[in-house]
GUKOL-297064 format. One line per field, with one value per residue (C-alpha): residue number from 1; residue in three letters; x, y, z. Coordinates in Angstrom, 1 decimal. Layout:
! residues N
pos (NUM_...)
code (ALA_...)
c1 (X_...)
c2 (Y_...)
c3 (Z_...)
! end
This chain:
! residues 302
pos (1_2_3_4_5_6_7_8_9_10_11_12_13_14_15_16_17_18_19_20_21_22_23_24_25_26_27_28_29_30_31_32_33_34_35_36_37_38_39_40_41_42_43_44_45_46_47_48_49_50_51_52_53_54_55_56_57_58_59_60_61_62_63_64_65_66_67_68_69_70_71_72_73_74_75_76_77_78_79_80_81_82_83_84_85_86_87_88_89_90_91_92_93_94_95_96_97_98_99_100_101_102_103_104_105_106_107_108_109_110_111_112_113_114_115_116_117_118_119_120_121_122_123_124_125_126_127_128_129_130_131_132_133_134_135_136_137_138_139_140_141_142_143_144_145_146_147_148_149_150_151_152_153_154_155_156_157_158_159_160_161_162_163_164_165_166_167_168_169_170_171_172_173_174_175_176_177_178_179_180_181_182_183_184_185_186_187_188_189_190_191_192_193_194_195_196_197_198_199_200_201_202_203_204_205_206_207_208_209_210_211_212_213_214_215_216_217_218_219_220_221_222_223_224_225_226_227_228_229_230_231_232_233_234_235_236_237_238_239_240_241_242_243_244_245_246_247_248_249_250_251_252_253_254_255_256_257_258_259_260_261_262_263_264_265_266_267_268_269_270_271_272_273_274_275_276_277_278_279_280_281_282_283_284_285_286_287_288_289_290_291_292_293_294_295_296_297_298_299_300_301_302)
code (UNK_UNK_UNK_UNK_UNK_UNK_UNK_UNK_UNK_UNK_UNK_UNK_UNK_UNK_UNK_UNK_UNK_UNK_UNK_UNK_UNK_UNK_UNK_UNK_UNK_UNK_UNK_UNK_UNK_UNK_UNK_UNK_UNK_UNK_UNK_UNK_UNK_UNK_UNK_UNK_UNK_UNK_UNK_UNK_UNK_UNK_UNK_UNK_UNK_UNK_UNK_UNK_UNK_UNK_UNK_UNK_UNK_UNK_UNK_UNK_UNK_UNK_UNK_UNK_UNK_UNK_UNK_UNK_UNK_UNK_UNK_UNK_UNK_UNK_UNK_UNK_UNK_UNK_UNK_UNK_UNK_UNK_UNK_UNK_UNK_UNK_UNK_UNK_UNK_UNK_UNK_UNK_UNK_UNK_UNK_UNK_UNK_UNK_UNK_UNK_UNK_UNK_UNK_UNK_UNK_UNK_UNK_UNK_UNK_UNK_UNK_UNK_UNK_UNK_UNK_UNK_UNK_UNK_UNK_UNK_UNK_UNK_UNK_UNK_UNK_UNK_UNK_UNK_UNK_UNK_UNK_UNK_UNK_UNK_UNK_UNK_UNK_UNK_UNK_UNK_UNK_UNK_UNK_UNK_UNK_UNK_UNK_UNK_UNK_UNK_UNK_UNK_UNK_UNK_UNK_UNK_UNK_UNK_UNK_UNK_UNK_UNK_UNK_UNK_UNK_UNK_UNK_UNK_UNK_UNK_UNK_UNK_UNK_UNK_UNK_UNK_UNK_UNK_UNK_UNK_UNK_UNK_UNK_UNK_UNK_UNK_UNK_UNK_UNK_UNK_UNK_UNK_UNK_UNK_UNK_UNK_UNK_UNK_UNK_UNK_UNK_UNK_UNK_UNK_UNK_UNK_UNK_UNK_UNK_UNK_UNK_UNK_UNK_UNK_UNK_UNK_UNK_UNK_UNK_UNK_UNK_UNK_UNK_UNK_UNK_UNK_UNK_UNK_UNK_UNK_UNK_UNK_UNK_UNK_UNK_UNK_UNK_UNK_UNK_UNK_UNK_UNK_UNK_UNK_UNK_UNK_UNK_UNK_UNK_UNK_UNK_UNK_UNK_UNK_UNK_UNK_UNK_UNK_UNK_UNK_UNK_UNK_UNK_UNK_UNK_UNK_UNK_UNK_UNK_UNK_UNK_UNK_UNK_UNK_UNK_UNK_UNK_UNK_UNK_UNK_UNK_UNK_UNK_UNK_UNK_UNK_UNK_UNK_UNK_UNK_UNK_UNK_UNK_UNK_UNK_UNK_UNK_UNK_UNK_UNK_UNK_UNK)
c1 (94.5_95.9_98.0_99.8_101.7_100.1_102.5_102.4_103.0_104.1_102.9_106.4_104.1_100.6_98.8_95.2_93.8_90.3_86.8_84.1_81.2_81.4_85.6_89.0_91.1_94.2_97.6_100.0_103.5_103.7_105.8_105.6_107.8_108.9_106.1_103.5_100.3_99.7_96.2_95.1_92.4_90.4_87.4_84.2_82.0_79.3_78.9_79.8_82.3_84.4_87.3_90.2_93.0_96.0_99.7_100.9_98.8_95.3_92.1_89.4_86.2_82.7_81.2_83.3_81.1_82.4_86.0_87.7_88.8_85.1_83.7_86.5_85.8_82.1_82.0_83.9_81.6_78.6_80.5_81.7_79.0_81.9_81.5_82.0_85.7_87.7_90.1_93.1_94.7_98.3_98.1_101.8_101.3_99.9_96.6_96.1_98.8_98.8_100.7_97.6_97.2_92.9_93.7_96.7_94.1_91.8_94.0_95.4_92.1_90.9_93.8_94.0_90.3_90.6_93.5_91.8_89.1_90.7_88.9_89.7_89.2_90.4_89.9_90.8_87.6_86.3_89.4_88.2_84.5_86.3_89.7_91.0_94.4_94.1_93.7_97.4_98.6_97.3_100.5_102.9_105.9_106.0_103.2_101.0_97.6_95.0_91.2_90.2_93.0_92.0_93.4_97.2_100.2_102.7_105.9_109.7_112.7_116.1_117.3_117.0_115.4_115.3_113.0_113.3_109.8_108.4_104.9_102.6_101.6_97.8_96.7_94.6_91.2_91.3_87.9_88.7_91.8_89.9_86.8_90.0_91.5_88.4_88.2_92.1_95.1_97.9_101.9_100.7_104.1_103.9_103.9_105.0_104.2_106.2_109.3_109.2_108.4_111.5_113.8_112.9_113.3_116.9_118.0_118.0_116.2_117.1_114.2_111.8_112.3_111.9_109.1_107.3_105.0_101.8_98.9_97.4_100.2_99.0_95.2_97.5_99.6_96.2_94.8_98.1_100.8_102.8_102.9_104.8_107.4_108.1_108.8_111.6_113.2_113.4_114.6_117.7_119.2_119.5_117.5_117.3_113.4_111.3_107.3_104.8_102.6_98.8_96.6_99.0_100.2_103.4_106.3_109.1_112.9_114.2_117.5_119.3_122.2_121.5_124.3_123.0_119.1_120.9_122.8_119.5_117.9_120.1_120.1_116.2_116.1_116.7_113.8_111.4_111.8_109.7_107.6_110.6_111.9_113.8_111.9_113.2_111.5_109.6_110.0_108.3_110.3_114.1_112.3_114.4_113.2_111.6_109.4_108.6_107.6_104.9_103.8_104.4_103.2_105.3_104.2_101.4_101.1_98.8)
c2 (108.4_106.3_106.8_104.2_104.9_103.3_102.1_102.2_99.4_98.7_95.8_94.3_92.5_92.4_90.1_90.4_86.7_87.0_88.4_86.8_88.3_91.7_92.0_91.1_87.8_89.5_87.6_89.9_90.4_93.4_94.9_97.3_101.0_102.6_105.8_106.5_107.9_108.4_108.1_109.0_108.1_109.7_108.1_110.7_110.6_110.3_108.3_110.3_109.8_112.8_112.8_115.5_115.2_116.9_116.7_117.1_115.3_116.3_116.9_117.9_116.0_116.9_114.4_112.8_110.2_108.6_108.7_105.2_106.0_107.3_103.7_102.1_104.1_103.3_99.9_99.3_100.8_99.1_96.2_95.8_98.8_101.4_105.3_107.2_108.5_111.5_110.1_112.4_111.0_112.9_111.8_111.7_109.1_110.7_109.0_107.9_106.8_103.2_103.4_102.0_105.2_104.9_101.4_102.1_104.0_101.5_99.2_102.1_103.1_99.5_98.7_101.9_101.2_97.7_98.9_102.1_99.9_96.4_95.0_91.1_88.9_89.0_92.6_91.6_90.4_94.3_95.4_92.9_94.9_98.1_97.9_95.4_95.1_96.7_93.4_92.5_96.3_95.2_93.2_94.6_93.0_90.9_88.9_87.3_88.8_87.1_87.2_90.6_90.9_89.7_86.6_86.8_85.0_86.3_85.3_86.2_87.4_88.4_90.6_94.3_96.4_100.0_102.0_104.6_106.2_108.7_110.2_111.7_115.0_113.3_110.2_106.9_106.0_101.9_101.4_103.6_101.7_98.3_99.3_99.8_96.7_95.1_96.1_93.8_94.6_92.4_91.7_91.8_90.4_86.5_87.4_84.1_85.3_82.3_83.2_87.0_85.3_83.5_86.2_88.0_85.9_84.8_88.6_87.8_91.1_89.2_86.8_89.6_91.8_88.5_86.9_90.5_93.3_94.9_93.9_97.0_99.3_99.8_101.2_103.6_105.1_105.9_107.6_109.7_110.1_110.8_107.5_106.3_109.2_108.9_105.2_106.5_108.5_105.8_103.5_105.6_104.4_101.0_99.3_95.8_96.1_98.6_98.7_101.1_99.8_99.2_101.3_103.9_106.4_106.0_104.3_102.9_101.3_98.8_98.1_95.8_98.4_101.9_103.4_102.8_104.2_106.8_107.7_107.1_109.4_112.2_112.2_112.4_115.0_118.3_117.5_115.6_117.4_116.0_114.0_111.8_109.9_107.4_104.7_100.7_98.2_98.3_94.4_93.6_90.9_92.9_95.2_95.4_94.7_97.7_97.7_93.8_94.3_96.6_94.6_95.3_99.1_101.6_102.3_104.0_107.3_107.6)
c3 (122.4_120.1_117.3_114.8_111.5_108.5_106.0_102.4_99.6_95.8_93.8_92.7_90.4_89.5_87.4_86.3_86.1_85.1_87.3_89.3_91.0_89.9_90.8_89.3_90.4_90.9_91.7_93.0_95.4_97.1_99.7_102.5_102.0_104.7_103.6_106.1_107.0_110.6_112.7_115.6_117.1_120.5_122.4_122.6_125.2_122.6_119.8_117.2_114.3_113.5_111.0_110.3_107.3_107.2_106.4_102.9_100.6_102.8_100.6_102.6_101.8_101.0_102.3_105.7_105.9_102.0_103.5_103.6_107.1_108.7_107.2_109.1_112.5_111.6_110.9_113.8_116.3_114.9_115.4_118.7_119.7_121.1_121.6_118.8_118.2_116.7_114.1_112.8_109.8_108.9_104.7_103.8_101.2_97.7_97.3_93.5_93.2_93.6_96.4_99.1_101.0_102.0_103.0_104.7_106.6_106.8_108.3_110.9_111.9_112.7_114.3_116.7_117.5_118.3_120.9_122.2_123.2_124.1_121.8_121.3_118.0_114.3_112.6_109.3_108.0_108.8_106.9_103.7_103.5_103.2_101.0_98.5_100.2_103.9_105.5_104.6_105.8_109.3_109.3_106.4_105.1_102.0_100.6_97.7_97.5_95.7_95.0_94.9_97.2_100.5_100.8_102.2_102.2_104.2_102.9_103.9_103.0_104.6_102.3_101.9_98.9_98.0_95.7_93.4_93.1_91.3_92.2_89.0_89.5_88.6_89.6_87.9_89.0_89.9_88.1_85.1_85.0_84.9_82.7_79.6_80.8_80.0_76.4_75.9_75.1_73.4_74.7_77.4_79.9_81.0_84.2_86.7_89.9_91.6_90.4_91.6_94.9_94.5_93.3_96.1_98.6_97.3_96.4_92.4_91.0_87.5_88.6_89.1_86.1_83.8_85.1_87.1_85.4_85.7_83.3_84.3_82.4_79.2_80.4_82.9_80.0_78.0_80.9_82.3_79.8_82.7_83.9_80.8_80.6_84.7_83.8_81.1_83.2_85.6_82.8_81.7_84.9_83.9_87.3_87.0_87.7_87.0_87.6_88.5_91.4_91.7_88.8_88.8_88.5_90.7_89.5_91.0_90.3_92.5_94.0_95.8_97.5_99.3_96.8_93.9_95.0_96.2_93.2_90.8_93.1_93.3_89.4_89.0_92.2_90.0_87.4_89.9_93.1_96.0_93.4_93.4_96.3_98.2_100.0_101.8_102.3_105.4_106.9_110.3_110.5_110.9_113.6_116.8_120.1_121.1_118.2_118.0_121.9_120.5_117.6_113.4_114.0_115.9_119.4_120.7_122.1_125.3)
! end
């Protein structure tokens, strides 16, 4: 058996640039959080595809087979023509909520296959059939994703960020989200996507509050009200950015020093509960040894 921890991301910034063939041109930085799924996947000595949620934010499906993770495990077998697997996926990231939880998955499951049966070659074009962003969570870190968000630049940065987020207790459907987009909205930010990359990379969050934002806002607020208020309460603590990642409806304050996410944390604890937490940047490139020896995901377990 293999079993890898998926990890979560926020869109730092996220601009909406125009569509072609049936999808959005996005332009968008987005980081890895140190929030996790976890699959596990188990040969079978048919070819079967079975699939099991649980963990905290589990829904149990009607129909396995329209799960983002059983189209991974499926896909993959008609690909490379393996047995048939038993997947287990632990969901600790809340799906909905912009945060990349189904193609965290996606990404898991493809990549626990690909080990479980030694399988050699580039899995990210798989990954690209199934989820907008999964490809870049086969590797994490800190990148621009444009397109529709398949194509990946991974970029760097030394420096270390913390996150303030705050999970709706609803979440925003991505095409609902889109199809209100669609029908305009003015001030909407001048979003300059270069800069963000910069601030980041030279610790200036400055840089990306005044040139970062999220075109897809405005549609969010109209279809959960919660999304706007979870963004004032993030506000009255004076972050230097603020954002709410993908469609919604999570949102998120960023900071440059563990104190001060803590301290913004602990305010917003008593009100939020555990819809509100404290997440780093997860970066593949500071891993130690140990975990660099076993590649940008944690190690197996046989």
């Amino acid at each position: 058996m293999i079993t890898k921890k998926c990890f979560g991301k926020l869109n730092i910034s996220l601009k909406v640039e125009g569509a072609s063939n049936g999808y959005h041109d996005l332009d968008s930085i987005v980081m890895t959080v140190d929030k996790y799924d976890v699959v596990s996947v188990k040969k079978r000595k048919d070819d079967k595809i079975l699939v099991t949620f649980t963990g905290p934010y589990a829904v149990t499906p009607k129909v396995q087979e329209e799960t983002n993770a059983y189209k991974a495990a499926k896909l993959f077998k008609d690909t490379y023509n393996t047995a048939g697997v038993d997947v287990t996926v632990k969901v600790n990231i809340p799906t909905g909520g912009g945060l990349g939880s189904s193609s965290a998955d996606i990404a898991g499951v493809l990549s626990a296959m690909k080990k479980l049966f030694k399988v050699e070659g580039d899995i990210k074009p798989l990954s690209d059939k199934l989820g907008s962003d999964s490809g870049f969570l086969l590797t994490c870190g800190f990148a621009r994703l444009q397109g529709r968000g398949d194509r990946v630049t991974l970029l760097h940065t030394d420096h270390k960020y913390y996150f303030v987020v705050i999970y709706a207790n609803s979440g925003v459907l991505t095409k609902d989200c889109f199809a209100l987009f669609d029908k305009g909205y003015e001030n909407q930010p001048n979003i300059d996507n270069d800069m963000v990359i910069k601030g980041i990379e030279e610790g200036d969050l400055g840089l990306i509050s005044k040139h970062g934002g999220n075109h897809l806002y405005l549609p969010a607020i109209e279809l959960n009200k919660e999304v706007e208020s979870n963004l004032n309460a993030l506000k009255s603590l004076s972050p230097k950015v603020l954002g709410m990642t993908g469609s919604g409806s999570s949102c998120f304050a960023m900071y440059d020093t563990y104190e001060m996410a803590s301290w913004a944390h602990h305010k917003l604890k008593r009100a939020y509960g555990k819809n509100v937490e404290l997440l780093s940047f997860y970066n593949p490139d500071a891993l130690g040894f140990f975990d660099k020896m076993f590649g940008f995901y944690p190690p197996e377990h046989h």
